[in-house]
C-alpha positions as CSV (number, residue, x, y, z in Angstrom):
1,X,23.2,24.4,0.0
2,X,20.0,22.6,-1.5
3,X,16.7,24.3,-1.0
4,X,15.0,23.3,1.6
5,X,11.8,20.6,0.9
6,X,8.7,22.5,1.0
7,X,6.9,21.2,3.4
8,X,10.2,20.9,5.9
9,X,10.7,24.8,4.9
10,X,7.1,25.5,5.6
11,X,7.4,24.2,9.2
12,X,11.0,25.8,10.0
13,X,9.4,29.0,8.7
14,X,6.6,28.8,10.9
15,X,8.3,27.9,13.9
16,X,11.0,30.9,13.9
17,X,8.2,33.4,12.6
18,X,6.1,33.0,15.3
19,X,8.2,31.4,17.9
20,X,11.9,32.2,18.0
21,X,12.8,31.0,21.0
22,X,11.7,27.2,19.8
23,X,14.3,27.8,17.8
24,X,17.6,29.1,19.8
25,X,16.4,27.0,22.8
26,X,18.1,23.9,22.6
27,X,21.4,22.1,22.0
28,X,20.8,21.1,18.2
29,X,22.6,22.3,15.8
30,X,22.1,26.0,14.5
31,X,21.1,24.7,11.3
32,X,18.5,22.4,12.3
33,X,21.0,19.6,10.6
34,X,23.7,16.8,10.7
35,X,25.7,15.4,7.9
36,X,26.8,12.4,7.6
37,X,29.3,11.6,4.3
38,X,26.6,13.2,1.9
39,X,23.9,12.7,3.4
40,X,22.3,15.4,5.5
41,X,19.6,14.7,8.0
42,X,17.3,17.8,8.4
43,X,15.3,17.9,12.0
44,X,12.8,20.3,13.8
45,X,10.9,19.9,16.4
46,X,8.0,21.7,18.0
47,X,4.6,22.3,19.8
48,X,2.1,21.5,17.5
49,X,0.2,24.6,18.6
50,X,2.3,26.6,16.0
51,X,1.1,24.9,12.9
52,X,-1.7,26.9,10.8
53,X,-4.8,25.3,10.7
54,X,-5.2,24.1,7.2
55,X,-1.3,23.0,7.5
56,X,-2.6,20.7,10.5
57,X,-5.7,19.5,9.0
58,X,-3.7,18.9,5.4
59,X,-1.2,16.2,7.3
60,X,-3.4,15.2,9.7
61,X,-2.1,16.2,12.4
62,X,-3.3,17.7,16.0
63,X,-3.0,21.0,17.2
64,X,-3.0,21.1,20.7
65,X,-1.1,22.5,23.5
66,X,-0.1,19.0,24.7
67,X,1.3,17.7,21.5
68,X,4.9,18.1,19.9
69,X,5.5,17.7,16.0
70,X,8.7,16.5,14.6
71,X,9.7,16.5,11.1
72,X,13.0,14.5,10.1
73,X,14.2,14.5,6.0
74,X,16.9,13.2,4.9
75,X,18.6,14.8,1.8
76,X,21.7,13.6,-0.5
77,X,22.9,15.5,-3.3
78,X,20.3,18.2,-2.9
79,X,17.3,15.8,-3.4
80,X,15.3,14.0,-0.1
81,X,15.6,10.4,-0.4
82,X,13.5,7.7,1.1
83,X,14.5,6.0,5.1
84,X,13.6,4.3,7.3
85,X,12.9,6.7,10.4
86,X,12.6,5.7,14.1
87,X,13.8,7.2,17.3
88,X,12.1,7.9,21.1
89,X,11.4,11.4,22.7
90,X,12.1,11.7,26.5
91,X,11.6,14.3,29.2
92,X,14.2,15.2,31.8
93,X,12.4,12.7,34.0
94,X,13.7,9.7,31.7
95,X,10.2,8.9,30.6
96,X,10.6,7.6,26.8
97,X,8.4,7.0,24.2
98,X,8.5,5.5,20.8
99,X,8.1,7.7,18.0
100,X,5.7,6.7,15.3
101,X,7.1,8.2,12.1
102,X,5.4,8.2,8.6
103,X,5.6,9.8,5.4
104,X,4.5,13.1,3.6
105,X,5.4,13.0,0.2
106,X,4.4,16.4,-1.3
107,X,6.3,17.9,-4.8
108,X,8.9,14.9,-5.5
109,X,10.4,15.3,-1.6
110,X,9.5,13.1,0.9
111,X,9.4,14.3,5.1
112,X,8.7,12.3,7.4
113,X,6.7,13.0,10.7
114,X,5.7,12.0,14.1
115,X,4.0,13.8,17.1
116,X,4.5,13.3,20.6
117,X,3.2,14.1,24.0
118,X,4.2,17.7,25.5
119,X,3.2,19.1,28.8
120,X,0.9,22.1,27.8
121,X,1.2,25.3,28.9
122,X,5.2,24.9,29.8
123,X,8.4,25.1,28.4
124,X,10.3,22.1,28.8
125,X,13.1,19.9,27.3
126,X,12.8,17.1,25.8
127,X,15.2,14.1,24.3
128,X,15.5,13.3,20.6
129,X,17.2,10.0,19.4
130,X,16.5,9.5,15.9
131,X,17.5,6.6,13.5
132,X,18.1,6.9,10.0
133,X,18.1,4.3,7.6
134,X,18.5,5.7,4.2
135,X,18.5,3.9,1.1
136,X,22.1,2.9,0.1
137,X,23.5,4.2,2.9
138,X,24.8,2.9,6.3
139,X,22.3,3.8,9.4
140,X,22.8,6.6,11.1
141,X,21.8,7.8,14.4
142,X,21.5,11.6,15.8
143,X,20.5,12.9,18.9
144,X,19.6,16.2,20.5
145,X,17.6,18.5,23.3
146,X,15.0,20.8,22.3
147,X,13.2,22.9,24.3
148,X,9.3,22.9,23.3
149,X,7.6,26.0,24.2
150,X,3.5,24.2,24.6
151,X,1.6,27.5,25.7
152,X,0.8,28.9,21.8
């Protein structure tokens, strides 16, 4: 298997050292990934609480107990390769919202990321439908639950 991209390893690292239940939680796959052909779509998701400061302030992103990060890269032949990324988030209740995706490019690999709107100081489980549109490839869609554990 392919390294993981840095910054994607970085988050997955953080999340299951200082949260391992964000991690088991949920009905994604174990390895945080689906293939499709040879391309493999790398996901995580969590409360944004579990980011490092400097990590937060170096994307740009908001640590807060009401906010959810979620980091989609898509990789063929051991390499991240550009796509198109969109999907929605949903809680149990059915309440959906549009997931505003962009890019991190950081050491030849490209991430992409998107945060979303937790309820803080909970556990709850939210909805991931995410579109892939890599280049040269057919789209792709994936979906899974996560629990997001807001109270760090």
């Amino acid at each position: 298997m392919a390294r993981p991209i840095p910054l994607l390893g970085l988050l997955m690292t953080l999340v299951s050292l200082t949260n391992t239940q964000a991690v088991a939680a949920d009905s994604a796959s174990p390895n945080r990934q689906q293939v499709f052909g040879d391309l493999t779509i790398h996901y995580n998701a969590f409360a944004s609480g579990l980011l490092q400061p400097a990590i937060a302030t170096e994307y740009d992103l908001t640590r807060s107990k009401g906010q959810g990060v979620i980091n989609i890269t898509a990789v063929k032949g051991g390499k991240t390769v550009p796509a198109r990324i969109d999907g929605t988030v949903a809680d149990l209740t059915g309440r959906q919202k549009v997931l505003d995706f962009r890019p991190i490019a950081e050491n030849g690999s490209v991430n992409y990321l998107a945060q979303f709107a937790v309820e803080p100081d909970t556990s709850a489980t939210y909805v991931f439908t995410i579109n892939v549109n890599a280049k040269g490839e057919q789209p792709h869609t994936l979906s899974f639950t996560q629990q997001i554990f807001s109270d760090e």
